[in-house]
N, C-alpha and C positions, 0 to 999 in steps of 0.2 A: 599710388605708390610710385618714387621714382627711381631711377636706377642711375646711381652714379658714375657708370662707364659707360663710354659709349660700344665698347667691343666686350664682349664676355671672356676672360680672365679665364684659361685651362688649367685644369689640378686634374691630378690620379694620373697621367701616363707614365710617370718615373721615368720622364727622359726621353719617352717614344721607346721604351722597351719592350711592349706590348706590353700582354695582359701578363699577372702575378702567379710562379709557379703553381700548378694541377687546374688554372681557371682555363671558364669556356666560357663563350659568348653565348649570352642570353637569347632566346625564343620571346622576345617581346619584352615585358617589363613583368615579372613574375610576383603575385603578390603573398608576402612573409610575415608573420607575425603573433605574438602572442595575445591570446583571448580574439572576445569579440569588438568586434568595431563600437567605441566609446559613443552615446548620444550626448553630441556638446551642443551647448548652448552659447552660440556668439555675443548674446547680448553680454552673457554674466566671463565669458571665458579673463582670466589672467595670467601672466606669466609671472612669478615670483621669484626673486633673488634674494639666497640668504647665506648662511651659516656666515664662515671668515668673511666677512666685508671690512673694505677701509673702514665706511661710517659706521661700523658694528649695529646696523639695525639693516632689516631687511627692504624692499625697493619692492614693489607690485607696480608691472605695464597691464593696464589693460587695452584690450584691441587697439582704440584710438592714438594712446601713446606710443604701442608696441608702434605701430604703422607709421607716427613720426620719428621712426627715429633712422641715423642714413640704411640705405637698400643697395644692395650690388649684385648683381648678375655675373654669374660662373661656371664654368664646363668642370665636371667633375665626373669621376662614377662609381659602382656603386659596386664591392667584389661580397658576394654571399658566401660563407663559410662552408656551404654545401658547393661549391665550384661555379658557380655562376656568376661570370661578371656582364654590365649594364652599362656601355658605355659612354663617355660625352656626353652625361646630363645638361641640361642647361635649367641650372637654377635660381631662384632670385629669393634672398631676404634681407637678413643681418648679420652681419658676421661676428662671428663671438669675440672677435676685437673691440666691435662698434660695443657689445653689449658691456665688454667689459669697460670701456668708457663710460656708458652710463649710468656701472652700477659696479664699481673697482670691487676687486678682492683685496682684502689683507694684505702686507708686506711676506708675511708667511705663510700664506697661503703657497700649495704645491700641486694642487688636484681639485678637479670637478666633478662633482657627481651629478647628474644630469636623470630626470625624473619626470614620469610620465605617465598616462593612464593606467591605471589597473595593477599601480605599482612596481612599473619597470623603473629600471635603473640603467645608467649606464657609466661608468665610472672613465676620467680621462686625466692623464700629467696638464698642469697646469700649461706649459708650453706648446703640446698639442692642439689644447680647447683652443690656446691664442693663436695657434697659426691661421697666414690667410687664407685657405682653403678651407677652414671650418666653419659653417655658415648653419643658420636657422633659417630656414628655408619656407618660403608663405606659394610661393610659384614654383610651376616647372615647366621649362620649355614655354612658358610663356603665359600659362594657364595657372590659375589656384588650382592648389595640389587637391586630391580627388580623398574621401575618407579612406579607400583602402590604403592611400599612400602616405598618409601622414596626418590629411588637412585638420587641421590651420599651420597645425605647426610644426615642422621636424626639422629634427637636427642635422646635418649633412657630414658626416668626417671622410673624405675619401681616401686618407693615407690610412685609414682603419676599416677588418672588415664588416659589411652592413650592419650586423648584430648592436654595434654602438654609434649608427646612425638611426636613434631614437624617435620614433611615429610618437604625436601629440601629447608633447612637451607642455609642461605644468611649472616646473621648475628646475632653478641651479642655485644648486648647495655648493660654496667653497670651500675646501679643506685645506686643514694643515696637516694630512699624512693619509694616505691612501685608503679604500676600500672598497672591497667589491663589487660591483653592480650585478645587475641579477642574471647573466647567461657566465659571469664572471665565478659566481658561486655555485651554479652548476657545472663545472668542469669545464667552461671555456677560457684559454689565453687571458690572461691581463695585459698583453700588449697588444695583442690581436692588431698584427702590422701583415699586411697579407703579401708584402715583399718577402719574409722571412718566413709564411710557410706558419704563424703563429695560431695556429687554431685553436688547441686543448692544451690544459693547464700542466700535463703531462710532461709538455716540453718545453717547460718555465727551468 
């Protein structure tokens, strides 16, 4: 895998403001998540891209492909809706720009819904998924990410908090009009922006 920067690229300080009203710095890297840890098999794993596509027919990477296509390296981090934030990751994959080059959405396409083991979801506006700080992430700090963190594959959003930075990612649906993802449906934030304090659906 290679990494197209020679310096790693920083997202998630908002400016060197510190950390995001009521967060604290994290005790290590604390591990989150719903269900149990997936047994994936590398040989067969893919990623699939479907729903609004330009070419109206869906796109499957598997591993091989997935691994050619470009890799960036980026300091991010990572704020948990229980107060814990994780700073200055350093992570390496694809970024959901790269991906959206390889695999366009629709002209009207507005939204991503982002899908994963055991039936998570995680729902994001079209111009979020494409910003350059949202990455699919294969490394961390230098290393393949470990099963409880994701590996093979997760999605990284640091302007969002962790809850829709999605552990072992299967697929991305494009939409043409929003819908929930599944901590989304459970009464958390649909913007879930952790500048603004966005947590529960509450204060939508």
């Amino acid at each position: 895998m290679s990494v197209c920067q020679d310096d790693a690229v920083a997202f998630g300080d908002h400016g060197g403001d510190g950390l995001p009203p009521s967060q604290r710095p994290a005790h290590g890297w604390p591990v989150v998540h719903y269900g149990p840890l997936p047994r994936l098999r590398p040989e067969i794993w893919d990623l699939r891209v479907f729903g609004a596509t330009r070419s109206g027919v869906e796109t499957r990477f598997d591993a091989t492909a997935f691994a050619g296509l470009p890799t960036t390296t980026l300091r991010g981090d990572l704020h948990c809706v229980t107060k814990w934030t994780v700073s200055d990751l350093e992570w390496t994959g694809v970024t959901a720009a790269d991906l959206m080059r390889a695999a366009p959405p629709a002209e009207d396409a507005t939204h991503v819904m982002v899908h994963a083991e055991y039936g998570y979801s995680v729902n994001l506006t079209l111009d979020v998924f494409a910003a350059p700080d949202t990455l699919f992430a294969t490394h961390v700090r230098g290393a393949p990410l470990t099963p409880e963190h994701g590996y093979p594959l997760r999605l990284v959003c640091p302007s969002r908090y962790a809850w829709k930075s999605a552990k072992w990612v299967r697929e991305v649906e494009y939409l043409v009009g929003d819908r929930r993802g599944f901590w989304e449906e459970r009464g958390y934030h649909n913007g879930a922006d952790p500048w603004q304090g966005e947590r529960y659906s509450y204060q939508e």
